[in-house]
C-alpha positions in Angstrom: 0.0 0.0 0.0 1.3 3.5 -0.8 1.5 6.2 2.1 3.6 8.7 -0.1 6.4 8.3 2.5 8.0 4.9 2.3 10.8 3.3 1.0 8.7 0.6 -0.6 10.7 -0.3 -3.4 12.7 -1.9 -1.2 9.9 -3.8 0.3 8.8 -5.3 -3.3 12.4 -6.1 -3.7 12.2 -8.5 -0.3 8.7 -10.2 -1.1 9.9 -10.9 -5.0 13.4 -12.6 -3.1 11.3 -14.7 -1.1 8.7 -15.8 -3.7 5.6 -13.6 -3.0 3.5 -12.0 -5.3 2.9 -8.4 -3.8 1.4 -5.0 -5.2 1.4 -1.4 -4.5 -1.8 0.0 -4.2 -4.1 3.0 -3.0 -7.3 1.6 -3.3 -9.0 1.0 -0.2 -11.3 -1.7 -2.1 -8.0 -3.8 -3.3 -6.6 -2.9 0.3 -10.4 -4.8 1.7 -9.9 -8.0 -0.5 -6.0 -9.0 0.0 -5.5 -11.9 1.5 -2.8 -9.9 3.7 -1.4 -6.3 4.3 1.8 -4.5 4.4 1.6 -0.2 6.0 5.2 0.4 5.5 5.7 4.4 6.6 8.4 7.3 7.0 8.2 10.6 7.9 5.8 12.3 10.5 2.6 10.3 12.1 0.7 13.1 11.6 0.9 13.8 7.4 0.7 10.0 6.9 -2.3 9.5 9.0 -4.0 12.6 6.9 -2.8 11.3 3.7 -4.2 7.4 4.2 -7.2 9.7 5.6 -7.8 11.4 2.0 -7.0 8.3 0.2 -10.0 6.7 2.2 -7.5 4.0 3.4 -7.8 4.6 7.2 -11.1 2.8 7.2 -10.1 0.2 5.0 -6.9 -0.6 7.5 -9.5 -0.4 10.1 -11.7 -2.6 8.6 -9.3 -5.1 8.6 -8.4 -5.0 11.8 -11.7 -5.0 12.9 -12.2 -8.5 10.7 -9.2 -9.8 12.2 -7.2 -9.7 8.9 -3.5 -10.1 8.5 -1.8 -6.3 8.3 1.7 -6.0 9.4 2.6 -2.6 10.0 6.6 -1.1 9.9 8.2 1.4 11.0 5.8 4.8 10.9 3.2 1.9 9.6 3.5 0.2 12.9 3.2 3.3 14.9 -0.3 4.1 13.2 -1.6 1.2 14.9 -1.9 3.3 18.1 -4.3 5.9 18.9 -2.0 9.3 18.8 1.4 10.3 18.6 3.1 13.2 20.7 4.7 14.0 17.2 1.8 15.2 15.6 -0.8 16.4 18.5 -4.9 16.0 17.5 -3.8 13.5 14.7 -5.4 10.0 15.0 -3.8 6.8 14.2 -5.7 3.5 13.9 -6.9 2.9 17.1 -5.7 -1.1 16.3 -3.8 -0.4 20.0 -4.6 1.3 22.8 -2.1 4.0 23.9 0.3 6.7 22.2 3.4 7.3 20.1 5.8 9.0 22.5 9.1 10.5 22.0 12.2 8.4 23.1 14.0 10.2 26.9 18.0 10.5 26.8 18.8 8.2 29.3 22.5 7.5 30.1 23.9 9.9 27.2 21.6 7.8 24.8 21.3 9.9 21.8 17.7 10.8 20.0 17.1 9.8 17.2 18.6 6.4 18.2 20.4 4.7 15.5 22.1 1.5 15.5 22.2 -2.3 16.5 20.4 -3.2 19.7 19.6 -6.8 21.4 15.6 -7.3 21.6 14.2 -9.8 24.1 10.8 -10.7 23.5 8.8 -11.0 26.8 7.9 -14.8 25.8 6.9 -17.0 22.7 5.6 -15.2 19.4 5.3 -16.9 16.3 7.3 -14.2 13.9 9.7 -13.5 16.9 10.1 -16.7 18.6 11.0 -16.7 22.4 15.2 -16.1 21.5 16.6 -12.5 21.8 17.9 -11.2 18.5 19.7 -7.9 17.2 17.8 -5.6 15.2 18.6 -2.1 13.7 17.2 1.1 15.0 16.5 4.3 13.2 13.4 6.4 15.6 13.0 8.9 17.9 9.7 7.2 18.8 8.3 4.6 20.6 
């Protein structure tokens, strides 16, 4: 699906590697009917959330969440999920998850925005994660 600010060519590029058969769309119909859902997203949570709103694809997302429909979100598409963000005050997000986007504290000289390789320990057994701690790449000020 296209938000206007994601690197999404990139995307494509990892589901052709793997053998999927994906599309870029912005028709909320098209977004209904697929048998799953990527929201990629960069930039702010507040111009992305107003542009899926005028492309009519905020209901559509919520639709299938509400039908308990694969959607993956990353990055910014992840964040949407929530309710709010303190980056962009009054905008709404999916509602998909309780709670708010908020701004990452400097703790211990930690810089923001935090960029760079960091050990994740999943709180218990998830079928994409698994129950093993992993390293992953950061690039956010938000959490």
């Amino acid at each position: 699906m296209a938000t206007g600010h994601a690197n999404v060519r990139s995307l494509l590029n990892a589901f052709e590697r793997i053998g999927v058969d994906a599309a870029l769309t912005e028709d909320p119909e098209t977004v209904r009917r697929a048998d799953r859902a990527v929201l990629p997203g960069v930039g702010a949570f507040g111009a992305v959330a107003a542009r899926l709103e005028a492309l009519c694809l905020m209901q559509a997302l919520r639709d299938r969440i509400t039908q308990d429909r694969p959607l993956l979100g990353i990055c910014l598409g992840l964040q949407l999920f929530l309710d709010a963000s303190e980056e962009s005050p009054g905008a709404v997000g999916l509602g998909a998850v309780p709670g708010g986007v908020t701004r990452l504290a400097v703790q211990d000289g930690a810089k923001v925005p935090h960029v760079g390789w960091n050990l994740v320990t999943p709180a218990g057994s998830d079928p994409v994660l698994g129950g093993k701690p992993f390293h992953a790449y950061f690039v956010h000020s938000y959490a």
